[in-house]
Structure formats: C-alpha cells, structure tokens
C-alpha positions as CSV (number, residue, x, y, z in Angstrom):
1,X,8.4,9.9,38.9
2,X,10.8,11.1,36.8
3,X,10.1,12.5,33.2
4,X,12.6,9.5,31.9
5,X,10.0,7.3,33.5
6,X,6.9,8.4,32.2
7,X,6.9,5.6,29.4
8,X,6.7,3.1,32.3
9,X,3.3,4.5,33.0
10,X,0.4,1.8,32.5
11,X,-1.7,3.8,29.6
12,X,-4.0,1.1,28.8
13,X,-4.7,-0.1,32.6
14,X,-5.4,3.6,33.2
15,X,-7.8,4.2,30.6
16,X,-9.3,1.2,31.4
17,X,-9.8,1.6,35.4
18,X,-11.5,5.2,34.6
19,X,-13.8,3.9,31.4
20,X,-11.9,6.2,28.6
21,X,-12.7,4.9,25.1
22,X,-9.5,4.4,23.1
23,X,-8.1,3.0,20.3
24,X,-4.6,1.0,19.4
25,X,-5.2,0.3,16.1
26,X,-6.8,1.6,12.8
27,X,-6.8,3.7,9.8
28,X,-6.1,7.0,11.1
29,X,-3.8,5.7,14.3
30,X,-0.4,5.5,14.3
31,X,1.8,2.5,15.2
32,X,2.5,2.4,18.9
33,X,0.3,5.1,19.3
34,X,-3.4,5.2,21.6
35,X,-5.6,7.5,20.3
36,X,-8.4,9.1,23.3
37,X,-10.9,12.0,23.1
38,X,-9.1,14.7,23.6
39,X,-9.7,16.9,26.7
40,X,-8.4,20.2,25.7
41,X,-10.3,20.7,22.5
42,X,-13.7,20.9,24.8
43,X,-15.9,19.4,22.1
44,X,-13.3,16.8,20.6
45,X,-16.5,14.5,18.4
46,X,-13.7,11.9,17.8
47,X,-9.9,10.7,19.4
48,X,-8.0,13.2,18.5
49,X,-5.2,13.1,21.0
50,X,-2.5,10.8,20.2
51,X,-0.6,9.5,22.9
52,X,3.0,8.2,22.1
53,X,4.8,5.4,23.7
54,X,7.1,7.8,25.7
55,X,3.6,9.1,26.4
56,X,3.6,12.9,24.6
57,X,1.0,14.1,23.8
58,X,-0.6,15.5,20.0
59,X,-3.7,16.4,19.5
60,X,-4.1,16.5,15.9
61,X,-7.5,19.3,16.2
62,X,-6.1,21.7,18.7
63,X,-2.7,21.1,18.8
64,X,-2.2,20.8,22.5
65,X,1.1,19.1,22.9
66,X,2.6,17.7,26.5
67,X,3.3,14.4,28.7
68,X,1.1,12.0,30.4
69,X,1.2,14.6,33.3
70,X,-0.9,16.7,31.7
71,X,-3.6,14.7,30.3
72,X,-4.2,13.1,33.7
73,X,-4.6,16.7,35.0
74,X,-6.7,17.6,32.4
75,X,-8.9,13.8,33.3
76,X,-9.1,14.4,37.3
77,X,-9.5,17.8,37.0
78,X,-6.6,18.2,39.9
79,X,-2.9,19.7,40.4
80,X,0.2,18.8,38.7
81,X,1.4,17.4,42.2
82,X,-1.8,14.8,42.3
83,X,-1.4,13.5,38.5
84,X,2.1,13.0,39.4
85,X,1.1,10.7,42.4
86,X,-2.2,9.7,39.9
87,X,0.7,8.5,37.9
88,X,3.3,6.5,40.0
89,X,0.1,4.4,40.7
90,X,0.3,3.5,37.3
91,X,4.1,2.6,37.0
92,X,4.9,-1.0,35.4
93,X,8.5,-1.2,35.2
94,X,8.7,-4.2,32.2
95,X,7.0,-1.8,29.8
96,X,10.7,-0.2,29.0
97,X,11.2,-3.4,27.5
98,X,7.9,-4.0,25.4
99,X,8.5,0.3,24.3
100,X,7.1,0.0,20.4
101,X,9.4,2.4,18.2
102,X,8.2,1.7,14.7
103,X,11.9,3.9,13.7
104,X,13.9,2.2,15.4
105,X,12.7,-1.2,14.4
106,X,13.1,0.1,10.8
107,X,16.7,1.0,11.0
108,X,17.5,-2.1,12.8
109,X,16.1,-4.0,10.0
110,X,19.0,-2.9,7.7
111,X,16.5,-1.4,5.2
112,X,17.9,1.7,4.2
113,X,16.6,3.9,1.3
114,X,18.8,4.0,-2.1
115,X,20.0,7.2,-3.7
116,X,18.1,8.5,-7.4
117,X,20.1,7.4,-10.7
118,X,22.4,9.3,-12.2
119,X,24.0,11.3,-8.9
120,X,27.6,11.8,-8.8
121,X,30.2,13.2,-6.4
122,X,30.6,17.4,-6.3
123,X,32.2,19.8,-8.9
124,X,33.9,22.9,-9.4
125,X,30.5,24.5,-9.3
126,X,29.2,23.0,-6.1
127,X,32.3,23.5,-4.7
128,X,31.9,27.3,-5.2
129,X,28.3,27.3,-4.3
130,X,29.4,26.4,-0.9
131,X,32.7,28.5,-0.7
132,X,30.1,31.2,-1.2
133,X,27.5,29.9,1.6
134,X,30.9,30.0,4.0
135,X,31.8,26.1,4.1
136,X,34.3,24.1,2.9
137,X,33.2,22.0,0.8
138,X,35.8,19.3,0.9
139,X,35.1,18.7,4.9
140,X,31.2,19.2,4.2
141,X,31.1,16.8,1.6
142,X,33.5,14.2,3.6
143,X,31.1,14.6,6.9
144,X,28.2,14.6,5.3
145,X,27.7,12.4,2.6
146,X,26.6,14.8,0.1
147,X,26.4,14.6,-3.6
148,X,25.2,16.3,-6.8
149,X,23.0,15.6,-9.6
150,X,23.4,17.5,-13.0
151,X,21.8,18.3,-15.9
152,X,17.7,16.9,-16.7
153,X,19.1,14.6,-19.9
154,X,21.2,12.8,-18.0
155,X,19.1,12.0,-15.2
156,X,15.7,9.8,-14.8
157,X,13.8,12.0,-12.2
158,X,13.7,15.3,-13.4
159,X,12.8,17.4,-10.1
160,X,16.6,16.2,-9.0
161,X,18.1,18.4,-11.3
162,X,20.9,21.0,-10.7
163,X,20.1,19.6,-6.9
164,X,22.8,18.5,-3.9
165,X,21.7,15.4,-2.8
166,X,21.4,15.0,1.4
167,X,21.3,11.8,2.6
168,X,19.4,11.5,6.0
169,X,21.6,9.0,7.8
170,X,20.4,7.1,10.9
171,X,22.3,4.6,12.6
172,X,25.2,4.9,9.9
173,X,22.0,3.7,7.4
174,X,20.9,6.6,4.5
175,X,17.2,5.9,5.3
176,X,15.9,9.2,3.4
177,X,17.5,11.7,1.5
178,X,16.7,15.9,0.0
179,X,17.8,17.7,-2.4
180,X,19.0,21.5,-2.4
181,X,18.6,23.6,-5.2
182,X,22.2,25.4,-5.8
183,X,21.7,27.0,-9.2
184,X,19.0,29.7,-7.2
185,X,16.8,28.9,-10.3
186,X,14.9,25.7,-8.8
187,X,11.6,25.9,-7.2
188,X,11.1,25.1,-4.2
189,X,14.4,25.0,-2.5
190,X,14.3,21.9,-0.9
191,X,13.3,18.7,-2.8
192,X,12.6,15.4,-0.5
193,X,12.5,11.7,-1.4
194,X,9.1,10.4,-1.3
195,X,7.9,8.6,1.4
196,X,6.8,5.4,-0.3
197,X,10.6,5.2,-1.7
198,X,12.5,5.8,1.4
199,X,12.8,3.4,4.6
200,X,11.5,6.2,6.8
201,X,9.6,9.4,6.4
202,X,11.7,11.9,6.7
203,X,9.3,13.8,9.5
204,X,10.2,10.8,11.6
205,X,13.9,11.5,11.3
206,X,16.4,14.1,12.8
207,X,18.8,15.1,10.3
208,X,22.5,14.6,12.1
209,X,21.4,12.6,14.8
210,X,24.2,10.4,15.0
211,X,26.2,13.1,15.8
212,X,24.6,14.2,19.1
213,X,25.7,13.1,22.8
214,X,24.5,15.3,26.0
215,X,23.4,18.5,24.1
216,X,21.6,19.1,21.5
217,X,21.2,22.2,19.0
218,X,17.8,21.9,17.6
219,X,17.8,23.7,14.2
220,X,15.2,23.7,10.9
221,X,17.7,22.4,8.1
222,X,20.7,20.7,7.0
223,X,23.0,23.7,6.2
224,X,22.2,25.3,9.8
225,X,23.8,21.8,10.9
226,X,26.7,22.0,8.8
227,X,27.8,25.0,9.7
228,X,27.3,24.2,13.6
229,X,28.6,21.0,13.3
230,X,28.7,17.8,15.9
231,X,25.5,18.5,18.3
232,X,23.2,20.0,16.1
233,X,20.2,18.4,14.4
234,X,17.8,19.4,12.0
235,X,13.6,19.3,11.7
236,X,14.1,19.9,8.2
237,X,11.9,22.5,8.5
238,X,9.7,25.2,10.5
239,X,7.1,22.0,11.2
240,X,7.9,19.7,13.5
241,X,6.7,16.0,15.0
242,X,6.0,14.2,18.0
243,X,8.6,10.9,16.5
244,X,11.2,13.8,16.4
245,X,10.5,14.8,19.9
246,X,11.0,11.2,20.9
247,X,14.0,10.5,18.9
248,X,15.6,13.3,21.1
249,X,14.5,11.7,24.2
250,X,15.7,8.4,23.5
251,X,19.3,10.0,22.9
252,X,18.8,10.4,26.4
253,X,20.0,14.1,26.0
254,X,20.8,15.8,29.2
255,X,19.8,19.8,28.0
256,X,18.4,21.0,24.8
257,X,18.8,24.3,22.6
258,X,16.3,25.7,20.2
259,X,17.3,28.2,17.3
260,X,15.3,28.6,14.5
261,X,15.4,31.2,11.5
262,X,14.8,34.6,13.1
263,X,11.5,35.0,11.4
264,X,8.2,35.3,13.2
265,X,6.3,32.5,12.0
266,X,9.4,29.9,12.9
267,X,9.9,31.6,16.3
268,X,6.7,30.4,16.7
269,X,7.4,27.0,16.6
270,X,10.6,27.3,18.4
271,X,8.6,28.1,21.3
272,X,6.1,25.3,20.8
273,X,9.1,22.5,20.9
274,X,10.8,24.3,23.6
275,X,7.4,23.7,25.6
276,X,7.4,20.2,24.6
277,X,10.6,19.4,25.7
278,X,10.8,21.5,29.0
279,X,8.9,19.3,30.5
280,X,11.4,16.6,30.0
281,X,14.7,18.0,29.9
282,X,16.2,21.5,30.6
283,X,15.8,23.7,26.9
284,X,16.4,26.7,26.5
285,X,15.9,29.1,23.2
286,X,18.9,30.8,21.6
287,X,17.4,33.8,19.7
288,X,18.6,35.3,16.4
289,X,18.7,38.8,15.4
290,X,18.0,38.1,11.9
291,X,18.9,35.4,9.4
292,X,19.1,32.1,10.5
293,X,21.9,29.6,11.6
294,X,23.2,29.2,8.3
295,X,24.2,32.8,7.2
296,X,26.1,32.8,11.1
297,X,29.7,33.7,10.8
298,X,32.7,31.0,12.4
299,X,32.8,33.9,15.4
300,X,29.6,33.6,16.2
301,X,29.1,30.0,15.9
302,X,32.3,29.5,18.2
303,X,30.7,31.9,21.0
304,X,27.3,30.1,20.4
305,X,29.0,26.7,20.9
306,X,31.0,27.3,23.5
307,X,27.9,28.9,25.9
308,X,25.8,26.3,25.4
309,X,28.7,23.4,26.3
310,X,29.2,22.0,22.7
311,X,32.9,22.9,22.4
C-alpha cells in the first residue's frame, strides 16, 4: 500500500468492523474530518484525534501527528508490517473520487477574498524598504502581487496602516491576504485578514503554492519565499496545520525540504512537519546557522537551490 494510497483506506468500515465510536459531524469536527478517541493520549475522555481524508492524523490533546499506519498500530497493538496488511484489507479504490477537500471546493467556487479600501501600488519608500531587505522590488512586486497601504486618514481599517499588503493566491484566486509592517514602528509585524472576511483561513493555505512542482521548500513566511523564489512555500508562521500537510500532498510532490528560522523554538517544529511528511514522501531538514531564509544572501540561496534540485 503505498503512502499515496492511504486515502483509499475504508475509515468508516474499519471503525465500524472493530466497534470504535466516531464522529463525522458536529460542533467541534471539522469538515471531512472523523474524529475517534485517541489512542496515544492514554486517558483521551473525549475524540480527540482527528483523522483527515488523506488519513493524517492530529490529535488536538497530545499532539500526536501521523498516517492511518499508525493509528491501526496503535488499535491492534501490532507491527508496522501487520497494520500495513491491516490496511490493504481496507482498500476501496472509488473513495479517490468521493475525497472531501472543503479548500479545494472553495477555490473552485470562484469565491476569492477582496483586498481592504484604500490600498495602492508601491512607492519610493517601499521600494527602499525592500532594496534594503535585499530584493528587487520591481520583480517582487510583479511576482507577487503586493501592494501598500498608507497613512490611517486615508484608510478605513486602521491596523492596515504603513502595511504591505500579501495577497495569498491559490489557484490564480487572492483567497486571503497579510500585511507587513515596513515602517519597523507597527506592532505585531504581521497583520492577517480575518477569517470571516476571506474565502479561506489562511492556516488552510500555503503561501506560493502555485509555484511548486516536484520539490518543495517548506519555509515560515512570505519574504523567506521571495527571496527563494519558484518552489518554496510558506506556513506563515512557526505553527503549522494538518490542511497544509495535505495541500502538499495533493501537489503530489515527489521530496520535501524543511528550513525554518534558526531559532530553537521553530526548529522545533521543523522537526515535527518533517515527521509528518516522512512518512509520505522523502523530507529532509536544511538547517540554518542563524537568521532565517530571508536575511540569506543570492550565494547562498543559489548553493541552497541547486542541492536540493530547484535550479
């Protein structure tokens, strides 16, 4: 069974056959989504493991994270070689076609999200904002869509100020945007679109995903993407999701590269998706010595590039 395969894996007739309670629907499940007791937390008193339709795993108590392989280990008590054969038991080919992706049924809709009033392209002073990060602005703002908002009188939605607007594009649709602070007065840095205003959350989103074929650069924001370019795509953020793991996925990706900010704590989770992932596709970690992807010079992004098969 291969790790492709594993959302052809008969959840519900599973559950069912061994008498696990579950739930498909409710206030605290998400769409597509079966929630079951989860096995790793011991002492789990309600479903707290969330099981995807590619069939990851999330436990929202303890955090354990995996594929169906696991949890049918965890059930039988047995070997990764018997849940796999547990597993192929389970296999019903037509459920690739009946696969329930809230995202991608969003973006197919057309419904995208709509930009705050009162943005307008870049100036002299964004222009030297990112002349200073070491970009060019002209091809960043080209590539990526970006614009600026100005001053707080001439704009409705006063956390937008003195911001540069990101769009989050997804299937050539802006279905989220955030907003960078550039006048290093603005707190906190990073400003998103609310949730209820944008066609989807921006946790369910990879920021540049359009952009990535056979390999993919994992990194936390949007600058880290600009200045890797074509490949790379963003968390926006240390935190990351299960619907980012499976937007990955369904690229269909053939390796994946993790490199987050050099500090400790996101490190941390660079490991924890790394572990996710490896037991789909081949991923690797690319460490920093300090900084993060952003602050990396053209050198260094070329050698970067080039080892891991993006150039």
């Amino acid at each position: 069974m291969k790790n492709r395969d594993y959302i052809q894996f008969d959840l519900t007739s599973y559950l069912q056959e061994k008498g696990i309670e579950y739930s498909e629907e409710g206030k605290n499940v998400t769409s597509g989504w079966t929630e079951v007791n989860c096995p790793f937390c011991g002492d789990d008193p309600s479903m707290h493991l969330g099981i995807s339709p590619e069939r990851l795993l999330n436990c929202w108590r303890c955090g354990a994270k995996g594929n169906i392989i696991k949890y049918i280990k965890a059930v039988e008590d047995c070997s990764w070689h018997e849940a796999e054969k547990i597993a192929k038991k389970y296999v019903d080919e037509s459920l690739e076609h009946l696969r329930s992706d809230i995202i991608q049924r969003s973006v197919s809709s057309g419904k995208g999200t709509i930009l705050p009033e009162g943005i307008k392209g870049l100036s002299d002073i964004h222009y030297e904002y990112l002349e200073n990060r070491g970009f060019n602005p002209v091809e960043i703002e080209k590539k990526y869509k970006i614009k600026a908002m100005g001053r707080a009188k001439y704009i409705k939605d006063k956390k937008f100020e003195y911001r540069i607007i990101i769009p989050m594009i997804q299937n050539n649709i802006i279905v989220n945007f955030t907003a960078r602070d550039f006048s290093g007065k603005r707190f906190p840095k990073y400003v998103n679109c609310q949730n209820e205003n944008s066609a989807i959350p921006i946790k369910n989103l990879l920021y540049n995903i359009d952009f990535v074929r056979d390999i993919a650069l994992v990194v936390e924001g949007a600058t880290d993407v600009w200045k890797i370019g074509d490949g790379a795509v963003a968390v926006m953020g240390m935190e990351f999701t299960m619907s980012q793991i499976n937007l990955l996925l369904q690229k269909k990706i053939k390796k994946a590269f993790i490199m987050f900010d050099a500090e400790e704590r996101a490190q941390k989770q660079a490991k924890k998706i790394a572990e996710i992932l490896s037991g789909f596709i081949p991923t690797a970690i690319i460490y920093l010595d300090h900084g993060d992807p952003g602050d990396l010079s053209q050198k260094e992004v070329n050698d970067i590039t080039h080892e891991v098969g993006l150039r």
